[in-house]
C-alpha positions, 0 to 999 in steps of 0.5 A: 396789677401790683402786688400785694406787699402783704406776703401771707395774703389772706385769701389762702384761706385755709393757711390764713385761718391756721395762721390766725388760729396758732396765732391767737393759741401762742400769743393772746394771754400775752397781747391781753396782758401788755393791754390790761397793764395800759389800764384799758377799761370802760368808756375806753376808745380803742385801735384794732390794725389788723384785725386778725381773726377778731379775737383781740378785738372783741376782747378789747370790746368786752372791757371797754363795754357799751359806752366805749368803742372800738375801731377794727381795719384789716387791708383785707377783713374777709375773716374779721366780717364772718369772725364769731367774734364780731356783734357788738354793736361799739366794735366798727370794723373798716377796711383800711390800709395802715400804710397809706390811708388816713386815721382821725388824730387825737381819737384814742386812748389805745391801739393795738397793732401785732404783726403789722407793721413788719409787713407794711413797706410804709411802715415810718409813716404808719408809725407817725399815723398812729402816733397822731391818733392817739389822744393825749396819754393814750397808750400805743402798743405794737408788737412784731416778730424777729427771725434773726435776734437769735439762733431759732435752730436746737442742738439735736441729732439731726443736725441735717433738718436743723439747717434745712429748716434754716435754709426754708427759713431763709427763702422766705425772709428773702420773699419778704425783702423784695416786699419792703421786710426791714429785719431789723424793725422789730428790735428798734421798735424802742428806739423809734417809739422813743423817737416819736416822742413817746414817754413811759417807752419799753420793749420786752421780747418773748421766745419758747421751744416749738415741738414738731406738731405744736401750735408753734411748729404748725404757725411756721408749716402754714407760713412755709406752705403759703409761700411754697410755689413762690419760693420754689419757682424763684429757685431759693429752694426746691419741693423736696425741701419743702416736703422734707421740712414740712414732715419735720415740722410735724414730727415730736423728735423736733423741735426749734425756737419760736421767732422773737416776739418783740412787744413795744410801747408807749405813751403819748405827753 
């Protein structure tokens, strides 16, 4: 049986649902800003890659109203078809892989895509999928994170959990390498929508302090404890160190930077 290249697999349901959870907390006023400054409104026909928890799409239901519509796919839409945010009745959700299946060309005025791409092997032609859907001056938005742009690690007295927190870190870049992970995706997203032949092209990153026990610190303990058995059966790390820097991930005295969260757009001619 192949393996799903999509390394936080979505039937760990309790970690998926955390994950979703922090994710939607930490970074939807953001997403809804970079869509709103795109001009979505009424009549509007939208992509949703990835639907995620449904939050973001239903929010793009709600402005583009009932004479818009708006498309959701996931690889996996277990979450999006019990999701308290489905019921409108222009809001379509499909299964649907971004990184092999097809889209209708020139069929909207907006898509969305966060933390996606990054994880899709197929990635160069997802992107030229997307680009083709949109109709003319339709806007694209894509936004993925970074883990290596910067040093995510704070001074602090202990200068031991930093670099353990480094070292899990690692292990699981590495998980996501053997799954097709570019680490240098998300800080050419510029340059490739610029390439696709986009105009009004622009890139903004976004980074915070995380608190152990904040929505922050908790998104990297549900990543961490997803891919624990994996990593430790590889021998990258071992379950004391799991343990170790799951107990700091919960702990006020620490604290570490957020991935970069890259945000990319542009327009099609």
């Amino acid at each position: 049986m192949q393996r799903n290249p999509y390394i936080f697999d979505n039937a760990a349901e309790a970690e998926t649902a955390e994950r979703f959870a922090s994710l939607d907390a930490l970074y939807n006023f953001r997403t809804f800003r970079f869509l709103e400054t795109a001009g979505i409104g009424p009549g509007w026909h939208c992509l949703e890659v990835g639907g995620g928890s449904g939050a973001v799409a239903a929010w793009m239901a709600d402005r583009v109203g009932p004479s818009g519509y708006v498309l959701v796919t996931d690889i996996d839409p277990r979450f999006m078809e019990r999701s308290p945010y489905r019921g409108p009745a222009h809001m379509e959700l499909r299964r649907h892989d971004i990184g092999a299946d097809p889209l209708p060309e020139q069929a909207f005025d907006l898509i969305h895509a966060r933390l996606v791409l990054m994880h899709v092997p197929q990635r160069y032609q997802a992107l030229s999928r997307l680009v083709a859907a949109l109709k003319p001056r339709g806007w694209l938005v894509i936004e993925d994170f970074d883990g290596r742009v910067i040093d995510r690690t704070i001074p602090m007295p202990d200068a031991a959990a930093a670099a353990l927190f480094i070292r899990v870190g690692g292990a699981l870049v590495t998980l996501m390498e053997e799954r097709g992970f570019e680490v240098d995706w998300a800080r050419s997203l510029y340059g490739k929508l610029k390439a696709a032949g986009l105009t009004e092209v622009g890139m903004e990153g976004h980074v915070a302090v995380c608190e152990g026990g904040s929505l922050g610190a908790s998104l990297d303990a549900a990543n961490f404890a997803q891919v624990r058995d994996e990593a430790v059966a590889k021998g990258l790390v071992t379950d004391a160190e799991i343990d170790a820097v799951l107990a700091r991930l919960d702990a006020p005295d620490f604290a570490i930077l957020s991935l970069v969260m890259f945000t990319a757009w542009g327009r099609r001619p």
